[in-house]
C-alpha positions in Angstrom: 32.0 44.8 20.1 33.0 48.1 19.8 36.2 49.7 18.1 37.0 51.7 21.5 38.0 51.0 24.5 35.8 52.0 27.8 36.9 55.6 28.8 38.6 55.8 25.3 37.2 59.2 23.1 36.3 58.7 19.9 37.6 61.9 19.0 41.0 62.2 21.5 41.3 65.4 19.7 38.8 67.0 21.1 41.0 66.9 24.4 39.8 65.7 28.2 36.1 65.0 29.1 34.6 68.7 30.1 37.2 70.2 27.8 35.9 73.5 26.4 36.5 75.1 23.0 38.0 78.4 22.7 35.4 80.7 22.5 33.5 79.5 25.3 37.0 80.0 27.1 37.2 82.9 26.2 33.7 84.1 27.0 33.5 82.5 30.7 36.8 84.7 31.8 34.7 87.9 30.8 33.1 89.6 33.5 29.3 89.3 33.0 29.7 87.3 29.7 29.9 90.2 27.6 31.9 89.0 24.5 32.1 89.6 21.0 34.0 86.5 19.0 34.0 86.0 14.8 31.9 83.6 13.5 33.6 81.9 10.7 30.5 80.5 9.9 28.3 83.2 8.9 31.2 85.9 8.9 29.8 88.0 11.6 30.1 87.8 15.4 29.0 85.4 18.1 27.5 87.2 21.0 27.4 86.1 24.6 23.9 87.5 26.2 21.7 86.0 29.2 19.3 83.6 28.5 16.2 85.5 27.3 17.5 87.9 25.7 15.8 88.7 22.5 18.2 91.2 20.9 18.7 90.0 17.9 22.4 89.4 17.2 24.8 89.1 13.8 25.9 85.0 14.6 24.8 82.3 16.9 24.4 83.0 20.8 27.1 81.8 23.2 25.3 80.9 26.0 26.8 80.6 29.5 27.7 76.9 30.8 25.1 75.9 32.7 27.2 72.8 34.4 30.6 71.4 33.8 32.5 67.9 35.3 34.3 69.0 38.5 37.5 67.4 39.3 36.6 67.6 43.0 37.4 64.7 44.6 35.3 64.1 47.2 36.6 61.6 50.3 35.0 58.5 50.3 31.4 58.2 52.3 31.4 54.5 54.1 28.7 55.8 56.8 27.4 58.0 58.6 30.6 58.7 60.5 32.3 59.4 56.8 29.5 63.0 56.4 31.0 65.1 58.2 34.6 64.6 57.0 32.7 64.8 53.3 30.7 68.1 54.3 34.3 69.4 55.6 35.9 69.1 52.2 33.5 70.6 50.2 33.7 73.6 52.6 37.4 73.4 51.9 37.5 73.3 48.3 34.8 76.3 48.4 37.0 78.4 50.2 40.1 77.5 48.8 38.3 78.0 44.6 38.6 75.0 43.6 34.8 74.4 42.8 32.6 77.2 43.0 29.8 77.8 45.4 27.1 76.7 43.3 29.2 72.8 42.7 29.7 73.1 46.7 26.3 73.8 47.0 25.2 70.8 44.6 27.9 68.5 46.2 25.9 69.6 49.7 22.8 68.2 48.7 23.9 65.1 47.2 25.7 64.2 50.9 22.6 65.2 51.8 20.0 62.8 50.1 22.3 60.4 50.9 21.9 60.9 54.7 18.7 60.7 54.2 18.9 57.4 52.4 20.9 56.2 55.8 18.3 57.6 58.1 15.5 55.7 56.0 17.3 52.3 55.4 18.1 52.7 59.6 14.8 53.6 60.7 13.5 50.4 58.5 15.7 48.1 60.5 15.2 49.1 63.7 11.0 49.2 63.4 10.9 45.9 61.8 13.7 44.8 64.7 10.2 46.7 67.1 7.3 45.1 65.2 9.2 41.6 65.6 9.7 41.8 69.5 5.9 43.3 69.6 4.2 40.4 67.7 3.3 37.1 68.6 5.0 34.4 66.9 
């Protein structure tokens, strides 16, 4: 049995799941990443460059967030009838910034596969519901 409770950090000092650390703060509000923090470390700098960049730099890379937990909350999705409503919120929270393009466009695609998860599951039913009226027996 474990020492901590489920959804309990081991760390709580580290702050809320997703939290990020100063410099990566920092180097996310710069337009096109271009920052230059200390690096306690190795007493230079940390650089924030694109991915393949090889210019060779003083400290470690910062490198930009690929992904990060949205707090998005998406309206429940009971059924088909539920997709649109869903589809209509993302849109919302698009437009009004509170996710970005690229999480609305994830978020898109996830309502997505599961349509298609309702189509398949659907068409299954009502062929078998076919095959059993076709067949003898």
């Amino acid at each position: 049995m474990s020492k901590f409770k489920t959804e309990q950090s081991s760390t709580p000092a580290a702050g809320p799941k997703g939290a990020l650390n100063r410099a990566n703060l920092v180097t996310q509000a710069l337009p096109n990443g271009e920052a230059e923090l200390p690096d306690p470390e190795s007493g230079g700098t940390c650089q924030r460059r694109p991915p393949g960049d090889a210019a060779a730099v003083s400290g470690p890379a910062l490198t930009p967030r690929k992904d990060r937990p949205s707090n998005f909350t998406l309206p429940m999705i009971k059924g088909p009838e539920n997709l649109a409503k869903a589809l209509g919120a993302i849109l919302e929270a698009v437009a009004q910034g509170e996710i970005t393009p690229e999480e609305g466009q994830t978020l898109t695609a996830m309502r997505e596969a599961y349509r298609k998860g309702l189509e398949t599951v659907d068409f299954e039913a009502r062929l078998t519901a076919l095959e059993r009226r076709m067949l003898p027996g």
